[in-house]
C-alpha positions in Angstrom: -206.6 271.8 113.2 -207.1 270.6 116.8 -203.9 270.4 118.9 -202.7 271.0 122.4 -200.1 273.5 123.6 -196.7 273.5 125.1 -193.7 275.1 125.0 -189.5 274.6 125.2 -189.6 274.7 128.9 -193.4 273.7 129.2 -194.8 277.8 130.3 -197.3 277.3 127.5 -198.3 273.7 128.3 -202.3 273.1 128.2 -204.0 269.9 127.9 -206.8 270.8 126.4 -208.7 270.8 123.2 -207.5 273.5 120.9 -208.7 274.2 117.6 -207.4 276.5 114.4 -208.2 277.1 110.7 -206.6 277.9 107.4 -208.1 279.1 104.2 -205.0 277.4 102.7 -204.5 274.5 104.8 -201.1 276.1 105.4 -201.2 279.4 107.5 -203.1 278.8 110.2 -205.7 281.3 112.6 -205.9 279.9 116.0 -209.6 280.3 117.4 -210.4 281.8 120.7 -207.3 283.3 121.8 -205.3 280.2 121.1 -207.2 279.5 124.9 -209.0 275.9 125.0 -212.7 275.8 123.4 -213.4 271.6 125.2 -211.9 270.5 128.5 -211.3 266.8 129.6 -212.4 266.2 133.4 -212.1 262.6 133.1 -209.3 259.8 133.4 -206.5 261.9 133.5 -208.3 264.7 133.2 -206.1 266.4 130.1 -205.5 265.5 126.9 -202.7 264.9 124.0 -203.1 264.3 120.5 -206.6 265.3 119.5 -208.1 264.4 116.2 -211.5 265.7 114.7 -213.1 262.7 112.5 -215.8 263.8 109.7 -218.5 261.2 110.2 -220.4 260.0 107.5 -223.7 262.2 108.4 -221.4 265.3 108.3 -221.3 265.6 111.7 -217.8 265.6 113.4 -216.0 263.5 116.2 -213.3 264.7 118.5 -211.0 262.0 119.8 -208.0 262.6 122.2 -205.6 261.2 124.1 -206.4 260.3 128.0 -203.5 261.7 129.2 -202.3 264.9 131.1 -198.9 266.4 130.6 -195.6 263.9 130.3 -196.3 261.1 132.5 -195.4 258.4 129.6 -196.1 255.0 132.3 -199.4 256.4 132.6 -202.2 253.7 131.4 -205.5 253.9 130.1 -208.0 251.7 128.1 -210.1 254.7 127.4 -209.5 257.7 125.2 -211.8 261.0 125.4 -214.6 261.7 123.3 -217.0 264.9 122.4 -220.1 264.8 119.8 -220.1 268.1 117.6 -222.4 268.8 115.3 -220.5 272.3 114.0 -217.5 272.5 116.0 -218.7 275.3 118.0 -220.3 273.4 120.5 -218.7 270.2 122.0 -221.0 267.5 123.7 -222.0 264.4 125.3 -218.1 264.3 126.3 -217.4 260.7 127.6 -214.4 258.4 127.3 -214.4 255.4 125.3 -213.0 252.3 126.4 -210.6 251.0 123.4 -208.8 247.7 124.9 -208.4 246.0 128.5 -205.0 245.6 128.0 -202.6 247.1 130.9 -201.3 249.8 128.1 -201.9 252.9 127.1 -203.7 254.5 124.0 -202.1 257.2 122.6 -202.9 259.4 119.5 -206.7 257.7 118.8 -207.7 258.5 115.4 -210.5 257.3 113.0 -211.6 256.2 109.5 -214.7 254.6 107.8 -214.6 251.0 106.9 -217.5 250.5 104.3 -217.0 247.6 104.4 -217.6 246.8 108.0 -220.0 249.2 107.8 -218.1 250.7 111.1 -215.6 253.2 112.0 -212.0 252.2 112.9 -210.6 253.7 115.5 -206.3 253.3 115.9 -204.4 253.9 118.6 -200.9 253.4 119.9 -200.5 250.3 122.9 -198.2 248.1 124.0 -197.9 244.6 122.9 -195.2 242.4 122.7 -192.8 244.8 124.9 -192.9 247.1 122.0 -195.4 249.8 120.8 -197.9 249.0 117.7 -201.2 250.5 116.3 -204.3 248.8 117.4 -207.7 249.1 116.4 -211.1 248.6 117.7 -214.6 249.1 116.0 -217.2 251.2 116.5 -220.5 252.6 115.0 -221.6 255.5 117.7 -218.1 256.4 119.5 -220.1 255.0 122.7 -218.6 251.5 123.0 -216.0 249.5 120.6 -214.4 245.8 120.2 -212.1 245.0 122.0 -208.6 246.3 120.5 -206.5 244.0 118.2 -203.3 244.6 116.4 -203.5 246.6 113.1 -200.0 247.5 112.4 -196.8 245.9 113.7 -193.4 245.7 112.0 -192.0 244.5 115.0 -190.5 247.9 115.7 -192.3 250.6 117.7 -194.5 252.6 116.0 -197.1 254.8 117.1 -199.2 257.8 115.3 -201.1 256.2 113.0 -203.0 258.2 110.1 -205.2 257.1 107.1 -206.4 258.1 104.0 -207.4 256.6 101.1 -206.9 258.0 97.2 -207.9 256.4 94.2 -208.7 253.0 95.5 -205.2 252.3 97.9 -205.3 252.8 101.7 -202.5 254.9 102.8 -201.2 254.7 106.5 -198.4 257.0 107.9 -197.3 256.4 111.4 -194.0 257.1 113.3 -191.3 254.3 113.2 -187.7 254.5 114.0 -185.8 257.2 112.7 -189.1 259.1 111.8 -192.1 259.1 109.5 -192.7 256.0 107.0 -196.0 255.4 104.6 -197.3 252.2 104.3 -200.5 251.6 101.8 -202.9 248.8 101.0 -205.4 247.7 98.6 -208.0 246.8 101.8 -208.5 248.1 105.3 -207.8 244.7 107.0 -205.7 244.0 110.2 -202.1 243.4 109.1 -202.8 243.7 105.4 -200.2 247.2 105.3 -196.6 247.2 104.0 -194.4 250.2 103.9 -193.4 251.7 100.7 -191.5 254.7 101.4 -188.5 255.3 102.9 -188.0 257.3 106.0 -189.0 260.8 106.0 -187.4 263.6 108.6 -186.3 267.2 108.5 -182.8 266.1 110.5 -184.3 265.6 113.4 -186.9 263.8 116.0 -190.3 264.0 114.0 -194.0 261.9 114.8 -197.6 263.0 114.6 -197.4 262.7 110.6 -200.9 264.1 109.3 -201.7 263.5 105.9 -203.9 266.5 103.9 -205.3 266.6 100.4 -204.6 269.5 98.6 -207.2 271.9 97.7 -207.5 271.0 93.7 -205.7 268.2 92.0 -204.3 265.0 93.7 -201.6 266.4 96.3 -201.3 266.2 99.7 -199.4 267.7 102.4 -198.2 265.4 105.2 -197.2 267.5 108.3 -194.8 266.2 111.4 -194.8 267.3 115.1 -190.8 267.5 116.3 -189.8 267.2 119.6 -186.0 268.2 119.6 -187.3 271.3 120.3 -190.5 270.9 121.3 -193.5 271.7 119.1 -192.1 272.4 115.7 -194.0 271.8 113.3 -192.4 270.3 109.5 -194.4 269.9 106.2 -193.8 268.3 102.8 -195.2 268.2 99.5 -196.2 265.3 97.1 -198.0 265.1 94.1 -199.9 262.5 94.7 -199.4 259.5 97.5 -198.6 256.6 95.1 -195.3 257.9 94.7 -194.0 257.9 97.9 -191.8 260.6 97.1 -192.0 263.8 99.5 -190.6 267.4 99.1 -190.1 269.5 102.3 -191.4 272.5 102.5 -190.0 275.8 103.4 -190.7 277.4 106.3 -192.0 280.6 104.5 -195.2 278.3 103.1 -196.3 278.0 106.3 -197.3 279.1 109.7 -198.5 276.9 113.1 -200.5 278.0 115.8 -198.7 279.2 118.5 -197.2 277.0 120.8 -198.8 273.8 119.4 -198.5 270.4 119.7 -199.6 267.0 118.0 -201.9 268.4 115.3 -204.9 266.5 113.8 -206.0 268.1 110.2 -209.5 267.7 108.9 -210.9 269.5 105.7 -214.1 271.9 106.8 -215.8 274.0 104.2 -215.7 277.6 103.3 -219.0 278.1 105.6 -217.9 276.2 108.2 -214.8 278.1 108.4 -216.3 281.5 107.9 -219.0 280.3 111.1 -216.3 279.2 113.4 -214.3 282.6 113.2 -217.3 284.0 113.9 -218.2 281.9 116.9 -214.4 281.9 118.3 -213.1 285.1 116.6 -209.1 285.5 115.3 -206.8 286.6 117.9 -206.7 290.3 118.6 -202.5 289.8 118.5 -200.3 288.8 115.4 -197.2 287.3 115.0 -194.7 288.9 112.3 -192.3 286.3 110.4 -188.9 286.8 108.7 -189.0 286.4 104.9 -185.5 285.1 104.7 -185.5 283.3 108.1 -189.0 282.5 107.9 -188.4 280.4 110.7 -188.1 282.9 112.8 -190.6 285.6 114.3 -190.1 288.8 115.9 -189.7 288.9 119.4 -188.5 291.6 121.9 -185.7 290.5 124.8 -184.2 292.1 127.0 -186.0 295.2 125.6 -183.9 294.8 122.2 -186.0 293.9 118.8 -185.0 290.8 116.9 -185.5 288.0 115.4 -185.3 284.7 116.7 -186.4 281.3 116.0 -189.1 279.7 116.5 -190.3 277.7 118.9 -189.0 280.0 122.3 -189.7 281.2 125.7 -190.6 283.6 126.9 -193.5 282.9 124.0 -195.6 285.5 124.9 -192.1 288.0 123.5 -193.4 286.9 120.0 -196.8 288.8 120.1 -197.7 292.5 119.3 -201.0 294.1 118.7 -200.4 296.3 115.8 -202.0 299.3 116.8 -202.8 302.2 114.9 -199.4 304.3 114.3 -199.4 306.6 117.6 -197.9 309.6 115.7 -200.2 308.8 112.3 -203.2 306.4 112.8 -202.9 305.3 108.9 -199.5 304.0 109.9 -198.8 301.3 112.6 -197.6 300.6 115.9 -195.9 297.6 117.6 -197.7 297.3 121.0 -196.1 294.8 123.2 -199.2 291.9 124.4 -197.1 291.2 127.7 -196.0 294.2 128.2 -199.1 296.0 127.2 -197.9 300.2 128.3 -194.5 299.4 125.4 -193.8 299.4 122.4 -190.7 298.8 119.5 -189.1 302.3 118.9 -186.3 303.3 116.8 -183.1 304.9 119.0 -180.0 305.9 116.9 -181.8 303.8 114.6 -181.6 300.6 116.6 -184.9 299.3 117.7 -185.5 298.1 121.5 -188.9 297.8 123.5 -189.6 300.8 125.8 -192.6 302.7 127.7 -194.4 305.3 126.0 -193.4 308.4 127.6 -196.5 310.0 125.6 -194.0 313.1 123.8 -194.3 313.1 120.1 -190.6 312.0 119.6 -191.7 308.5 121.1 -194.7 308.3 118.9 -192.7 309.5 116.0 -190.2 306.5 116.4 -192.6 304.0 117.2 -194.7 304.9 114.0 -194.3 302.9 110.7 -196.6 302.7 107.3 -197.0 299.3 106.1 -196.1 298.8 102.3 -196.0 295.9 100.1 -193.2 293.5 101.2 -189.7 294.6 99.0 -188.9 291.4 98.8 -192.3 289.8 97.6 -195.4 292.1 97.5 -197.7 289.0 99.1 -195.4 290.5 102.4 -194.9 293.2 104.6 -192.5 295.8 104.8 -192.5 298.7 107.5 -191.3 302.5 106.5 -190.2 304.5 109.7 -192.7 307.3 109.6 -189.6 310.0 110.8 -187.0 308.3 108.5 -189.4 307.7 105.1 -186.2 306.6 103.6 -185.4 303.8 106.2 -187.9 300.1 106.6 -187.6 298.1 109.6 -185.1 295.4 109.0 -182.9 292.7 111.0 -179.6 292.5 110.9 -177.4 289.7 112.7 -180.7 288.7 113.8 -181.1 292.0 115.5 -184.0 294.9 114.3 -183.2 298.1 113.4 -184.1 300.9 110.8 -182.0 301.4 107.8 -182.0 302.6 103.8 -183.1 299.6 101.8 -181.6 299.1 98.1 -180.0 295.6 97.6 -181.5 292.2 97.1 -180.3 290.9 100.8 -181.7 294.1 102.2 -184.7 294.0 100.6 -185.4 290.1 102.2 -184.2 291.5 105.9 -186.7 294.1 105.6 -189.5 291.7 104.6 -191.8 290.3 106.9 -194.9 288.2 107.0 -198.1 289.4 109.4 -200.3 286.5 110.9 -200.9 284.6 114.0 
């Protein structure tokens, strides 16, 4: 997944290339520290919207946005562009030059047109006062035709993405209201007509990727919200002839941190295994709700809870789980912003405080990880001085308690990743 970060009230914002993987294609590992592995200094000198193209000699393009932060009258003909042969290294950055209209072009993306014999690349501009998908043509990402309209519905739309399955070209973009999917039998200009109906979680959605399952015929198509910012949506579908999408819940999946306008591409299980080791997982986790899965726990104002997901302060949401300071077979919550303290249990209630190094603190700041009560894929957390209390919320608030009913269980039940 490549992306680019911000937050609710923009502390996280970076405009620069990020980059994450998944074993599933669902719960994601952000690479390097969630910090920036390519940096534009050209144009606008920051980016929005990357996408990573698979080109047809296995090598792998990264396209972006020329655009820095929310500056939405900003114009550019040219869009950024790095060579990779692995995705470890980034080179021969350049921008392209897409149209030489007095537009922008947003969220660039790219397919393979056999029969051109060229690569596609869409965009978002203006024409005709309202916003359509253009494309221009290319065979080495170094120059392209000049941009001409591929999609227009008379409407603006913007975020194109293509895929093809079993013979039809699928294209998703966002129109008004949210995402729609539009398919044809050829990858010509204006040849595309909708055939789904509008698809959104209740709210403001665009960037819709579209991801193949790992076996069968399914895809996932993913959507970037902006009421709040950076939420991330996914549904389901059997296959994309049907038109016909099931959201998913949040407990199937987990973004990066903080990100924004994803682009998806399918790597193998080497390529995977050699970028962690190039970039490395992050040395903090993130811990999930199992019944509010979209929410992540978070300390404020020194108390422990639960809140949802996306937030500032962002940095609240991380912990290093450290070995258990008064048993180092159990765990500890270390705070990553607050790096000298940790969750502790008082009267039971959990809050965020210094270690004072006695062996109370370390007692109540200890837990043992045990297969999730809820579902055993999980996590649940036994207080190492209260063996027959687990870490649990309550009105969205953490504390330590006995664990026997169904609803209990699900509060005590948490999800570990990044």
């Amino acid at each position: 997944m490549a992306y680019f970060t911000e937050s609710p009230n923009m502390s996280a914002a970076n405009y620069d290339l990020h980059i994450a993987v998944s074993g599933d294609g669902l719960n994601w590992t952000p690479l390097n520290q969630n910090a920036p592995v390519a940096t534009a200094t050209a144009g606008a000198q920051g980016l929005r919207d990357p996408y990573i193209l698979r080109k047809q000699d296995g090598t792998f393009e990264v396209l972006a946005t020329d655009l820095k932060g929310t500056d939405w009258s900003y114009n550019s003909q040219y869009i950024h562009v790095w060579d990779s042969t692995d995705l470890r290294t980034f080179t021969n950055y350049r921008r392209l030059k897409v149209n030489s209209l007095a537009t922008h072009s947003w969220a660039p993306e790219a397919y393979w047109d056999a029969g051109r014999n060229q690569y596609g690349v869409i965009y978002s501009s203006v024409v005709g006062g309202h916003n359509v998908i253009m494309v221009s043509y290319t065979t080495d990402f170094k120059t392209a035709t000049e941009g001409q309209v591929f999609f227009d519905n008379g409407t603006d739309v913007i975020d194109g993405n293509l895929v093809s399955q079993g013979g039809v070209n699928y294209f998703y973009y966002r129109g008004t209201g949210g995402l729609f999917g539009a398919k044809s039998s050829t990858l010509n200009p204006g040849s595309f007509t909708t055939y789904t109906s509008v698809i959104n979680p209740g709210r403001g959605v665009e960037a819709p990727q579209l991801v193949p399952a790992l076996s069968g015929n399914g895809y996932t198509l993913w959507g970037d919200t902006y009421s709040p910012n950076g939420r991330f949506f996914a549904w389901s579908t059997s296959a994309l002839s049907t038109g016909s999408w099931s959201l998913l819940n949040d407990r199937t999946y987990t973004q990066p941190l903080n990100s924004k306008h994803l682009g998806i591409t399918p790597l193998t299980a080497t390529e995977m295994s050699n970028l962690l080791t190039k970039w490395g997982s992050p040395s903090w986790n993130r811990v999930k709700s199992y019944n509010y899965p979209g929410r992540y726990i978070r300390h404020y104002s020194n108390v422990g809870r639960i809140d949802e997901y996306p937030f500032d302060q962002w940095q609240d949401q991380q912990w290093k789980l450290v070995p258990g300071l008064a048993d180092s077979t159990g765990v500890s919550f270390q705070s990553v912003n607050y790096p000298t303290m940790y969750l502790r249990h008082s009267n039971y209630a959990i809050q965020l405080a210094t270690s004072d190094g006695s062996t109370a603190f370390k007692a109540d700041a200890t837990f043992y990880k045990t297969a999730g009560l809820a579902d055993s894929s999980w996590t649940s957390f036994r207080s190492y001085n209260y063996p027959d209390r687990y870490l649990r919320h309550s009105n969205y608030v953490l504390r330590i308690d006995p664990v026997s009913t169904t609803t209990e269980k699900q509060d005590a039940t948490f999800r570990v990743g990044y």
